[in-house]
N, C-alpha and C positions, 0 to 999 in steps of 0.2 A: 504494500500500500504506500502511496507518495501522498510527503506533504509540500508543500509547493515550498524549495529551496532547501528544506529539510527533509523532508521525505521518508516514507514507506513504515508498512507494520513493524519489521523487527529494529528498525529506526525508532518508530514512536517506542517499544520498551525502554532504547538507548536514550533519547530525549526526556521520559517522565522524569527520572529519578532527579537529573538539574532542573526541571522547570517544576516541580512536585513544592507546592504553597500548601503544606494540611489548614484545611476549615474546618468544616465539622466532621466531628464521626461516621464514618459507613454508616454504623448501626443505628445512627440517629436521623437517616436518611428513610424519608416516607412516600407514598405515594401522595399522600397529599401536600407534602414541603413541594415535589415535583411540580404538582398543577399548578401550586403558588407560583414556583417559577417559571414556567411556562407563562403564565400573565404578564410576568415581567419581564422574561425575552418578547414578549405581542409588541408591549409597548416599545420596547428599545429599536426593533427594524422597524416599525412604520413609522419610527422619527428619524430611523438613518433612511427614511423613503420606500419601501418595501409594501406594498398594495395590500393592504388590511386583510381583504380576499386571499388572499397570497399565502399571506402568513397564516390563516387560519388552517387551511388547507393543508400547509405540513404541517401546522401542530397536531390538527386532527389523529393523524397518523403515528405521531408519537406517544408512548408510553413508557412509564419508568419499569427498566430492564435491570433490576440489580443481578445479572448474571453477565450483562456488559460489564458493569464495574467487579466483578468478581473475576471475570478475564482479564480485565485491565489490570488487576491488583496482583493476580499469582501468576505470573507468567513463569514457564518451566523453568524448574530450579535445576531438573536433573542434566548431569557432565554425558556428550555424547560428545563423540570422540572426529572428524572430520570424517574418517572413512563412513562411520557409518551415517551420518547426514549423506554423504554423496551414494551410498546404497539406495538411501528413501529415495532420493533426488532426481539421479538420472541413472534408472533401472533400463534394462534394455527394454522393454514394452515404452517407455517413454521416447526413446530414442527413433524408433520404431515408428511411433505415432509423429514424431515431428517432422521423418523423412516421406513419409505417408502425406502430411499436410504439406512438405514445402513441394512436391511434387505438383498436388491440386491447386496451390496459390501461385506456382512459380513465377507467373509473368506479371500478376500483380505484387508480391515481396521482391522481385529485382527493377520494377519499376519504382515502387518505393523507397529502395536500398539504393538506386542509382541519384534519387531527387536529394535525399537528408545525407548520405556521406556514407549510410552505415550497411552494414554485411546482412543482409536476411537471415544467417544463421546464430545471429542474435539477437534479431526482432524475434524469431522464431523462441528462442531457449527463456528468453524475457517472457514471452507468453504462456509459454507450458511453466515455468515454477511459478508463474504467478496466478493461475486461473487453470492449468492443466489442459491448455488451449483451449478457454472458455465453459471452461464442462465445471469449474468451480466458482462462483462468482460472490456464494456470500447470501442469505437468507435473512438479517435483520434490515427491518425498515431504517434505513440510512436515519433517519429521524431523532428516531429512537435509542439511536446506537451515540450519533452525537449529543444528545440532550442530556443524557443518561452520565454521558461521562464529563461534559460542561458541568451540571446537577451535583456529581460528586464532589466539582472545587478541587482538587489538586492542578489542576491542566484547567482550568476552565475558559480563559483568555484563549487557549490554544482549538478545543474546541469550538468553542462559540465562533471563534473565526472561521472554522471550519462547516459550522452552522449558516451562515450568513452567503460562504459559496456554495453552499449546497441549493440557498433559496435563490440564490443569481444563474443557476442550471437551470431549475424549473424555470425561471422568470423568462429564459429564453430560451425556452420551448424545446430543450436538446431530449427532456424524456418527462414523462408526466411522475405526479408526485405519486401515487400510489405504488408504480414502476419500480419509486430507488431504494433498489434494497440492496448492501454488499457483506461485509464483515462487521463482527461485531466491534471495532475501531473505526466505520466508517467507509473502509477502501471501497473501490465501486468498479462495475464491470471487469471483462478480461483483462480490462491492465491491471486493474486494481489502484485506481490513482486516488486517492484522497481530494476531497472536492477542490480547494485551493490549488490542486496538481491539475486539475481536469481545467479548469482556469486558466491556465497558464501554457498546458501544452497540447489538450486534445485539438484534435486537425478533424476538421469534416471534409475529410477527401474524397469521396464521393459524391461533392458539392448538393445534398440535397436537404441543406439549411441547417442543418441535426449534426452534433458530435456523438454520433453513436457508439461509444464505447462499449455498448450492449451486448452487441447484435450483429454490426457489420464490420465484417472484415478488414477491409479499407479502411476506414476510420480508426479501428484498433492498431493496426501496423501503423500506421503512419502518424499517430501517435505514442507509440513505443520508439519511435526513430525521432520522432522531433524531440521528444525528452533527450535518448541521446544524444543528437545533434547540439541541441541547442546548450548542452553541458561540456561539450569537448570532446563527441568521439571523431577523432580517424581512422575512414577507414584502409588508411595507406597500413593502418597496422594492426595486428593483433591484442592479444589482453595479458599474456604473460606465458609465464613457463614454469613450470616443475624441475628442480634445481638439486646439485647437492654439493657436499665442502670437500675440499681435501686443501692438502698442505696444513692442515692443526686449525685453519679458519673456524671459526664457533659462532659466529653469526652476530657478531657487532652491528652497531647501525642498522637494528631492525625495527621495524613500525608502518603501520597504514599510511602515514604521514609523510610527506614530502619533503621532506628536513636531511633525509638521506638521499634523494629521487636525484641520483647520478651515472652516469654513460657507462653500456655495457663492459668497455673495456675497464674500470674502475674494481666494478664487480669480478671480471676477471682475475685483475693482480691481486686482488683481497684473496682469493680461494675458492671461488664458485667457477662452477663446471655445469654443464648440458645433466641429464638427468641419467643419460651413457656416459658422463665423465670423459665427454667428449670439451672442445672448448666452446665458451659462447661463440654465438656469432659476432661478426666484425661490420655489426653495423651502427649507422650511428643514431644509438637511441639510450634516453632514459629511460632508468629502472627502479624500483624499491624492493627491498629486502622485506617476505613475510613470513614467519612463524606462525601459523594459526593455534596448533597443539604444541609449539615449546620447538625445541632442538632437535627433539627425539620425533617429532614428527613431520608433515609433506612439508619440503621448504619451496618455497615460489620468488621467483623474479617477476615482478609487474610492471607492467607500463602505463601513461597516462589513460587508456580507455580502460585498463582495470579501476583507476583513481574518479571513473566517471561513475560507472555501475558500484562504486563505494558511495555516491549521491544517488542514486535509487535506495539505498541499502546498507548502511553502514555492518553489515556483517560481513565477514569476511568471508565463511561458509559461502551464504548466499550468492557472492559473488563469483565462489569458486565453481560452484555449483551450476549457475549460469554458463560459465565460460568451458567446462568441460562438456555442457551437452553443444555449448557450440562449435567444440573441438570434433564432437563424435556427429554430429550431421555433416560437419566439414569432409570426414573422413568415410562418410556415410554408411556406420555401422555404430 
């Protein structure tokens, strides 16, 4: 799920805990403290302008969900290890399924992939782990699911903003209010983009008024590619590599962070080697150094379009996860 410049589901877990303001108690939260507030969001958009109509309409639809904020609250504590996230992740029936679809979309994903800069076979991977090529989208009334966690008050600012894009979708006309239903954080259709994300980067490329992130194809892809686009992917290059040390190197200067993000041949004379302990390439590109699981586990060379899919996503799994099902449609198996 994307929030607009901050972005996505396993983002917002990373984001709550700094932007996390305790109000009141969970358990002192009610169904009727909710309607109270609901009154008092009526009033607050139809003074930032918002058509009384309008607003009634998705409140209607909303109710207080405390199993939203109970998601919101425990998110897994449990240590799974990278390998086995990339098992869930990209099993070969997924693999399977994406070279299946990039077949039936071909000449629409490289007409896409040709317009925004970026490789179809990561509009593709973006799509399956984020909606499983549309076949997950998410069963809570969008409404509901931001009110609910606005209501809570830890994130409320961050919500309610996201409340306010949700009613500038409907207000123009991209899908009816009964329609938005996604995750229980909000995300919405196949992309999963967070209303403020749907704002900023859905494309109605099939020019028929509507940013269907629902529904249509077209619209989806070409929205999965202007997010990256418009974040910094090239696609003159790839997202990184699978790495490993020799010469005693122990992996200094490691992090998501760009603080290290210096040219192959640096990583070279450090100690890093091809993943056959072959040498890197002799090309001229920056790199960063990642550890997901420590030392002891898969070491990665990244490049600035892995640093873009870390703004869909600040996980690093995620992003791993991504870039290898784009490695195995590349390889097309």
């Amino acid at each position: 799920m994307l929030f607009n410049q901050t972005k996505h589901c396993l983002m917002v877990a990373g984001m709550m805990l700094s932007l996390a303001i305790p109000s009141v108690r969970a358990e002192e939260k009610t169904e009727a403290g909710f309607n109270a507030y609901l009154a008092d969001i009526k009033t607050e958009a139809v003074n930032k302008g918002f058509d009384a109509a309008l607003v009634d309409s998705a409140l209607d639809t909303a109710t207080f969900r405390p199993t939203v904020v109970k998601a919101d609250k425990n998110q897994p504590e449990k240590k799974i290890t990278l390998d086995d996230y990339l098992a869930t992740r990209v099993p070969d029936w997924k693999v399977k399924q994406a070279l299946d679809l990039y077949n039936q979309h071909k000449v629409l994903l490289d007409e896409i992939g040709e317009q925004y800069g970026v490789q179809p076979r990561f509009i593709l991977a973006l799509w399956g782990n984020e909606s499983n090529f549309g076949k997950i989208q998410g069963r809570y009334p969008v409404f509901s699911a931001l009110l609910s966690l606005a209501y809570e008050g830890r994130r409320e600012t961050l919500f309610k903003k996201q409340f306010y894009a949700a009613l500038e979708i409907i207000q123009d006309g991209h899908i009816h209010v009964d329609d938005l239903k996604g995750s229980w954080a909000g995300a919405m259709g196949q992309s999963q983009f967070m209303p403020t994300s749907f704002l900023t980067y859905a494309v109605d490329y099939d020019g028929d008024g509507k940013k269907d992130i629902w529904q249509t194809p077209a619209d989806v892809f070409a929205s999965i590619a202007n997010f990256l686009s418009s974040e910094g992917w090239n696609d003159d290059f790839t997202w990184g590599r699978q790495v490993k040390f020799v010469d005693g190197y122990k992996g200094e200067n490691v992090g998501l962070g760009k603080a290290d993000f210096v040219p192959l041949a640096t990583w070279q004379q450090r100690g890093v080697r091809k993943f056959d302990l072959s040498n890197l390439p002799d090309a001229d590109i920056n790199a960063s150094l990642i550890m997901p699981d420590g030392i002891d586990g898969r070491l990665y060379l990244v490049y600035n379009n892995f640093h873009t899919l870390m703004k869909w996503n600040r996980s690093s799994y995620f992003g791993i996860s991504v870039s290898y099902l784009a490695d195995r449609i590349k390889k097309g198996q």
